[in-house]
C-alpha positions in Angstrom: 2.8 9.7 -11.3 2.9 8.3 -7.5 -0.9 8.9 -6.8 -3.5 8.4 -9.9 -5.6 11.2 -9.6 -9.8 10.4 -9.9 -12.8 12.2 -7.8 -15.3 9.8 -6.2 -18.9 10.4 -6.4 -19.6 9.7 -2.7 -23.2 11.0 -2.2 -25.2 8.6 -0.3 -22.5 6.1 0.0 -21.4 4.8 3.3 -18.1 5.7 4.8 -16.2 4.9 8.3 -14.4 7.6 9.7 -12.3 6.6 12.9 -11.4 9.1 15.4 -13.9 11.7 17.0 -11.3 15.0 17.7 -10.8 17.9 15.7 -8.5 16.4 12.9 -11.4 13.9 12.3 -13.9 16.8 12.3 -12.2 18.4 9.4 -12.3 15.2 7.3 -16.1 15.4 8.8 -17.0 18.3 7.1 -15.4 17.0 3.9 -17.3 13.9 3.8 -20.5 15.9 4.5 -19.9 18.3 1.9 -19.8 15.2 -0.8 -23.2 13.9 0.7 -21.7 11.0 2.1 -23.6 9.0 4.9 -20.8 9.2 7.5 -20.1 6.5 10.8 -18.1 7.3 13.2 -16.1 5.5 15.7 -14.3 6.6 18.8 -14.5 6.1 22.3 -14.7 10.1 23.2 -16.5 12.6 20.8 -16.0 16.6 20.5 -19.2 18.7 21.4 -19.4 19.2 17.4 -19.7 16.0 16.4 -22.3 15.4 19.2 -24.2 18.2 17.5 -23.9 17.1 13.9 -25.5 14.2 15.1 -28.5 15.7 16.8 -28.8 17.3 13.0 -29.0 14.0 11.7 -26.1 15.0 9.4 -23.5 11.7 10.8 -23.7 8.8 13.4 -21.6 8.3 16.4 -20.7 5.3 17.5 -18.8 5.6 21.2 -16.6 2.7 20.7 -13.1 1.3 19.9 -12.8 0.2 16.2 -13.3 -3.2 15.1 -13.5 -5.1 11.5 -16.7 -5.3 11.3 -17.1 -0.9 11.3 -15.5 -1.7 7.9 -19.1 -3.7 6.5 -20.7 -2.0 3.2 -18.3 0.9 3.5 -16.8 2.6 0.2 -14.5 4.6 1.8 -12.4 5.2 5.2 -10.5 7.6 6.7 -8.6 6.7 10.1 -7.8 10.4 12.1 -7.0 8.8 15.8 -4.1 10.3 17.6 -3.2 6.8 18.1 -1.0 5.4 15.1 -1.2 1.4 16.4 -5.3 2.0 15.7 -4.7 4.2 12.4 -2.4 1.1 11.2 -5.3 -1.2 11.6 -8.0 0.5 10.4 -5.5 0.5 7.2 -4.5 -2.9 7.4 -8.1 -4.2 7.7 -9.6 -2.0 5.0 -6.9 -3.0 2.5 -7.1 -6.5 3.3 -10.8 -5.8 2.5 -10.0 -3.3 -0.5 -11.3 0.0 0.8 -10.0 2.8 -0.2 -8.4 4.2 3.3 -6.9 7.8 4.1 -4.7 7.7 7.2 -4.4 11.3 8.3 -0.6 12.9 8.4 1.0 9.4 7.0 0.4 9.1 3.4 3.0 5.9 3.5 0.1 4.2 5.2 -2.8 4.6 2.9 -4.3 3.9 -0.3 -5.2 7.7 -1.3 -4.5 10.8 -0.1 -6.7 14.2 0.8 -5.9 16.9 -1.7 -6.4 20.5 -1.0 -9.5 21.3 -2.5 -10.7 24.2 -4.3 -14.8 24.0 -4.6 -16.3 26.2 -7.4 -18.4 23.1 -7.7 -19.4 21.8 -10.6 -15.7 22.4 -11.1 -13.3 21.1 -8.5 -9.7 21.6 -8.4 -7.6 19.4 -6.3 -3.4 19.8 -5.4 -1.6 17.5 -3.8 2.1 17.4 -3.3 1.8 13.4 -2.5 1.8 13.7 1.0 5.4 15.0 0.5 4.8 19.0 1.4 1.3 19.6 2.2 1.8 23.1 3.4 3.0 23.8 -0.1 -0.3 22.1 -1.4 -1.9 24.5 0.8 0.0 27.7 -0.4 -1.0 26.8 -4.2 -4.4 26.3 -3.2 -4.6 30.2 -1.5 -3.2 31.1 -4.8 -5.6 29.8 -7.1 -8.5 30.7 -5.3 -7.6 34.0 -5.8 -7.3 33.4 -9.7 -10.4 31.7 -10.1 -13.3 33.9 -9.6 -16.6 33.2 -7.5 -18.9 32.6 -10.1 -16.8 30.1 -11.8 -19.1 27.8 -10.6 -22.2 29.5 -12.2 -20.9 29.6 -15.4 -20.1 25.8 -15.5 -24.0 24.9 -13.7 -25.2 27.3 -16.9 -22.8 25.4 -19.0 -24.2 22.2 -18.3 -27.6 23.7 -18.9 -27.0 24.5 -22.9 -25.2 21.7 -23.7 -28.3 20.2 -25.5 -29.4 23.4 -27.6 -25.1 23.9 -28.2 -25.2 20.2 -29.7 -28.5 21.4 -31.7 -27.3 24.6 -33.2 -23.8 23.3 -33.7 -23.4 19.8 -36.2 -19.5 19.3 -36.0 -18.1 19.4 -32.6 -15.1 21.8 -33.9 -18.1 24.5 -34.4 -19.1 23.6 -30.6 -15.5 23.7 -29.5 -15.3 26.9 -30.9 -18.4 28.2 -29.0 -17.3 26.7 -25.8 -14.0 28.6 -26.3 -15.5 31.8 -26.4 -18.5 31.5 -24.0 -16.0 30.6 -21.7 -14.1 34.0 -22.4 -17.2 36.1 -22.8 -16.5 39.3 -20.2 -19.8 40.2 -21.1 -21.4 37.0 -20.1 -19.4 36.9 -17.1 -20.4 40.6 -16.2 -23.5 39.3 -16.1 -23.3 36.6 -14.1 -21.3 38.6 -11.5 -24.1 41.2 -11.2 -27.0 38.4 -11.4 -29.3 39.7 -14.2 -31.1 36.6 -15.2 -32.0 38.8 -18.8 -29.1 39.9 -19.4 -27.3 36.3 -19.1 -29.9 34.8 -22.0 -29.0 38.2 -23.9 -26.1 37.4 -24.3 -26.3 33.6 -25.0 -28.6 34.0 -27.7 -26.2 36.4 -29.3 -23.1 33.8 -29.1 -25.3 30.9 -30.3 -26.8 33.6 -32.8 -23.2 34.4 -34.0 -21.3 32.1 -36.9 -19.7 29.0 -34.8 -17.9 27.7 -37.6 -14.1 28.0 -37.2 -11.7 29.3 -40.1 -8.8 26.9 -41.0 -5.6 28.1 -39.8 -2.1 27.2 -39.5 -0.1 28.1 -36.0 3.8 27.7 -36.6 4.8 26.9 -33.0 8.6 26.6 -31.7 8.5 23.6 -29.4 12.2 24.8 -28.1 15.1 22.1 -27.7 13.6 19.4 -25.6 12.6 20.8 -22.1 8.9 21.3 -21.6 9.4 24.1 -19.5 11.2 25.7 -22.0 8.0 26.3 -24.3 6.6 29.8 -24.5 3.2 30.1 -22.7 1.8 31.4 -26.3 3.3 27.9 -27.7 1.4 26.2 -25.0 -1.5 27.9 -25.4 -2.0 27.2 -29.5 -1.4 23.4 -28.4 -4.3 23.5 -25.5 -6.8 24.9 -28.9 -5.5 23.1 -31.8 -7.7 20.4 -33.6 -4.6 18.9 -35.0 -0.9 19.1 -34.2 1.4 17.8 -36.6 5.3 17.5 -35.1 8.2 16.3 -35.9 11.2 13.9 -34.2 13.0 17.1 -32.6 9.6 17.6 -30.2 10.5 15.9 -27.3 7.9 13.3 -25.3 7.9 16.1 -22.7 6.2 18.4 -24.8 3.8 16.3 -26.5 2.1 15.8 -22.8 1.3 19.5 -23.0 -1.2 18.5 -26.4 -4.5 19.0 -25.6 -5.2 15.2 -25.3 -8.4 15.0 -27.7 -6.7 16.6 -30.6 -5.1 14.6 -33.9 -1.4 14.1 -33.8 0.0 13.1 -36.9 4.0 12.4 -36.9 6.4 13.5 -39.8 9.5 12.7 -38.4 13.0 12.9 -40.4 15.9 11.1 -39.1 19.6 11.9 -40.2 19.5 9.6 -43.3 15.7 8.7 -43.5 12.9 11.0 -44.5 9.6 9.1 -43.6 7.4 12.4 -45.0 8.3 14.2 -47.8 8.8 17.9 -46.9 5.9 18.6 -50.2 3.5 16.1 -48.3 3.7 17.7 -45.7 2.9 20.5 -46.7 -0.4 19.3 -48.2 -0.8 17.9 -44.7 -0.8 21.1 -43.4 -3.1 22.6 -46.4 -5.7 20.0 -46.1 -6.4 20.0 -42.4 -6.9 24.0 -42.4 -8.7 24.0 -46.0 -11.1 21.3 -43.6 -12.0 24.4 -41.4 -9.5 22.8 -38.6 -6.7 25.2 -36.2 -3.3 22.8 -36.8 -0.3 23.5 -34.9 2.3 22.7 -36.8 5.2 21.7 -33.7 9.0 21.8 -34.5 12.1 21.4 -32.2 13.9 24.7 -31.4 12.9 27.9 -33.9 10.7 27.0 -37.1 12.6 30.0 -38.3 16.1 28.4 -37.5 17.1 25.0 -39.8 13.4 24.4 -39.0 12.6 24.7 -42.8 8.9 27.2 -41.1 9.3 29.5 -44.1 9.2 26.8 -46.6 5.9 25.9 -45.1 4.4 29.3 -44.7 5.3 29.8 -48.2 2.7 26.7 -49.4 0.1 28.3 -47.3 0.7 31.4 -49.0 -0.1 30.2 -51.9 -3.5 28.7 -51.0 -4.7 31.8 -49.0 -4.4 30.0 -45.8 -4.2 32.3 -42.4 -1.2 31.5 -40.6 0.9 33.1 -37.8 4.0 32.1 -35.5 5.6 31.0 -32.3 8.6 31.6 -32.0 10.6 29.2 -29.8 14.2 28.5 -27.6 16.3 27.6 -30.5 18.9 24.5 -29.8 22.0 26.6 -29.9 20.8 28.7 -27.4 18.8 26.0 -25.0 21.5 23.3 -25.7 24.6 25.4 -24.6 23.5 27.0 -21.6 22.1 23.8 -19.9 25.8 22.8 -20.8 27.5 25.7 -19.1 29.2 27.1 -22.4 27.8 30.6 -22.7 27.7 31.6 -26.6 29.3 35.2 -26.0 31.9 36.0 -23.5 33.5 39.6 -23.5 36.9 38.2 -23.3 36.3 35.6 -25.3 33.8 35.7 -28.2 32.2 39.3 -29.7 29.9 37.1 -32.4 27.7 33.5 -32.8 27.3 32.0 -36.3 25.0 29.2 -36.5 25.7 26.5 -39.3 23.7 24.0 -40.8 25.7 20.9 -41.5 23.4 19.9 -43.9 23.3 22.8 -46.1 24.5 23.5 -49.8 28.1 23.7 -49.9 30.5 26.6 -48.7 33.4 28.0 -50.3 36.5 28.2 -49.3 35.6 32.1 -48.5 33.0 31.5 -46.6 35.0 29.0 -44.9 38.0 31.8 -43.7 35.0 34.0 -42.4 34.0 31.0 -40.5 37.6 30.2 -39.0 38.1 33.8 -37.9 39.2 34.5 -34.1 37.1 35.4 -31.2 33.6 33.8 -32.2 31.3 31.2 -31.5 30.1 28.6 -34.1 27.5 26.1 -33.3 26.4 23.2 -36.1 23.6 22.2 -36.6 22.7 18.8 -38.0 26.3 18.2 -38.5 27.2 15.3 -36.7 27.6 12.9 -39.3 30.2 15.6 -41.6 32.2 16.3 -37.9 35.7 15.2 -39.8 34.8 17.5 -42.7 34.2 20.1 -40.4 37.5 19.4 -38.1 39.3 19.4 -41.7 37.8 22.5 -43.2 38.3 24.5 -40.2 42.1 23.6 -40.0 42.2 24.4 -43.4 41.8 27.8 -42.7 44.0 27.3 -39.9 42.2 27.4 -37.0 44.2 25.8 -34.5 44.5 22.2 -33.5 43.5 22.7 -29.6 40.5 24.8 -30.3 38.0 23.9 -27.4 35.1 21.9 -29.0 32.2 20.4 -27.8 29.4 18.3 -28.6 25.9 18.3 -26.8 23.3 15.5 -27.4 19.9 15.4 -26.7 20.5 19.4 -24.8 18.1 20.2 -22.0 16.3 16.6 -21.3 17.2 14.4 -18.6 19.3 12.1 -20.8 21.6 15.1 -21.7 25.1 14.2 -22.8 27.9 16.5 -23.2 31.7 15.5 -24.6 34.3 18.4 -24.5 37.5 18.2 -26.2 39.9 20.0 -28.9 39.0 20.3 -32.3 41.7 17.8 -33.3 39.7 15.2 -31.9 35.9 16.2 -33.5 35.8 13.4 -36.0 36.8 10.7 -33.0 34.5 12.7 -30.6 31.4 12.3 -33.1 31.7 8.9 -33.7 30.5 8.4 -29.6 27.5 10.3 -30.0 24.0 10.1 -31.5 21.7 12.6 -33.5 20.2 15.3 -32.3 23.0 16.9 -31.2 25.2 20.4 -31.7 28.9 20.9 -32.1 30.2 24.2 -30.6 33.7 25.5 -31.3 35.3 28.0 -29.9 37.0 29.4 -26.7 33.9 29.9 -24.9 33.8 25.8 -24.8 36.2 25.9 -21.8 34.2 27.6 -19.5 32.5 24.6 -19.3 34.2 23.3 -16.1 33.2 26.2 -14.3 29.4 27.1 -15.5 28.6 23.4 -15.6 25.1 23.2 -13.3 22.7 20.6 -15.5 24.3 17.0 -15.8 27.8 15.8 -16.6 30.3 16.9 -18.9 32.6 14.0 -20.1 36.2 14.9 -21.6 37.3 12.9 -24.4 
């Protein structure tokens, strides 16, 4: 974060703007529109700024800048053509800890001006961090044509029940819940649009009227293999409304920023070797959150329908009536391989895909040959710890020595690491890298060199 983002309640609070030309009346009509009472300095003045102050809505003070313009003042903004006086004007007001704006040279000031969409009460504000403000500017025409007119409306009515809400409503998941849907009430918003002051409190007493308390429910979510932008925008949508979200060590950092930030995370996190929650307990986790009238999302890494034990789960709620439904999500093989350039199918090189748990009940020697057979893809999960049992089992069925292999740790983030070799060499290979990670074998492994676009590939 280069710039922390806040909004500053500037009505009737003296600022400075320097400069009296037509960059400076922009920032003018900015400082106006938060009620600010606005000095300004320059030694020339555009006609409009001459006229504002005949309004009585800004002084003008014909004049060069000097330190003592900067007296009582919250904020300034220097907008001179002249960068020598700009860099004073920001050297004086930080010596003096003012906030300062120096127009077109973010490098030289202590916040920046977003672009601003006003649906006020609610304010949206993009900045690109003075890096590409036309781009800041293209997203803002964007939005405002997403975000309706009476956007505005519905938040000043909003603020208006929030009183009688907290009165008809004792827990604040019941008022959460109304918020949620008078905030997606097409009705209500029909009304507002046409301005029919009796059908608006209509319809508000039939949502206050209606039964605010939410059922308990369970959301199986697929947080995908690491990558945030990899989540499904239904995923990311059950985390934005969920009361609690309870995840485990496969859901990347990256993803848990995307939590609604009031709700209760609880951790279960297993580790190769270490299971701090029992899979039972949580399961009773999940059971006595949504038997407490509360939405969980229950977050795993990849699929919860691949390795991800989700069945196992739904089956507990099952069994104590509890609603549930699912997300499905990137799962690792998939995520994992193409972010290291190895495709899982190739026409000339692999017709199939098995996935393999390396952690699962044991396979015969049957099961085995099917495994080892020509022109297919096998990705293991969890099996870096048993990689020499694998390298051994697989040239048991004789699968041969300089089979391309590869091993992908930690797929899709930014500390990706990716080892390619010959299956000869998986047991030596495995012992470099750390869990979670995927071995792939098969042919498709040596395309690598050639599809590689995320990261580096090292060869052992």
């Amino acid at each position: 974060m280069d710039y922390f983002p806040i909004f500053c309640q500037l009505n009737n609070k003296p600022c400075l703007l320097v400069g009296g030309g037509e960059v400076a009346e922009r920032k003018a009509r900015l400082l106006m529109d938060a009620g600010a009472v606005i000095s300004v300095v320059a030694p020339t003045f555009t006609p409009q700024f001459m006229q504002w102050q005949n309004e009585q809505r800004l002084q003008c003070f014909m004049a060069e800048f000097s330190v003592a313009d900067l007296a009582d003042k919250w904020l300034v903004i220097a907008a001179t053509d002249n960068e020598q006086v700009n860099q004073l004007v920001y050297q004086q007001a930080t010596e003096q800890r003012i906030f300062c704006n120096v127009v077109d040279s973010p490098k030289q000031a202590s916040f920046i001006m977003p672009s601003v969409i006003d649906r006020s009460p609610i304010m949206v504000a993009i900045s690109s961090g003075g890096k590409a403000p036309v781009l800041a500017r293209i997203l803002r025409e964007k939005m405002e044509q997403w975000l309706p007119n009476s956007l505005g409306a519905l938040a000043q009515l909003a603020g208006k029940l929030r009183e009688q809400v907290k009165q008809r409503f004792a827990t604040m998941s019941a008022r959460r819940y109304f918020w949620e849907r008078f905030f997606a009430d097409k009705a209500l918003q029909a009304e507002i649009d046409a301005g029919r002051d009796n059908g608006i409190q209509q319809r508000i007493s039939t949502l206050l009227a209606e039964n605010n308390q939410p059922q308990g429910s369970v959301v199986l979510v697929g947080a995908g293999p690491g990558d945030a932008g990899l989540m499904t925008i239904k995923g990311l949508q059950q985390c934005q409304q969920a009361d609690v979200v309870i995840y485990d060590r496969l859901v990347s950092d990256e993803v848990m920023h995307l939590v609604r930030r009031d709700a209760e995370r609880i951790y279960v996190g297993k580790r190769a070797g270490f299971h701090c929650v029992p899979q039972e307990e949580i399961n009773q986790i999940l059971i006595n959150h949504a038997k407490a009238g509360k939405r969980v999302v229950r977050l795993k890494g990849g699929d919860p329908f691949i390795f991800g034990r989700g069945s196992e789960e739904l089956e507990a709620l099952i069994e104590h009536q509890i609603p549930f439904s699912v997300v499905p999500g990137i799962t690792a093989a998939s995520g994992c391989t193409t972010y290291a350039g190895i495709p899982l199918t190739h026409r000339d090189y692999a017709q199939s895909v098995r996935f393999i748990t390396g952690h699962g009940k044991g396979l015969n020697d049957a099961q085995w040959q099917c495994i080892a057979q020509d022109n297919q893809t096998l990705v293991f999960y969890m099996g870096l710890s048993k990689a020499d049992y694998i390298q051994q089992m697989l040239l048991n069925q004789h699968m041969r020595a300089t089979m391309p292999v590869a091993i992908v740790e930690k797929g899709t983030l930014a500390t990706q690491k990716v080892v390619v070799g010959q299956l000869q060499q998986l047991a030596e290979m495995a012992n470099s890298m750390q869990s979670p990670a995927l071995i792939i074998v098969g042919e498709v492994v040596s395309l690598n060199q050639k599809l590689q676009w995320f990261g580096t590939t090292l060869a052992n």
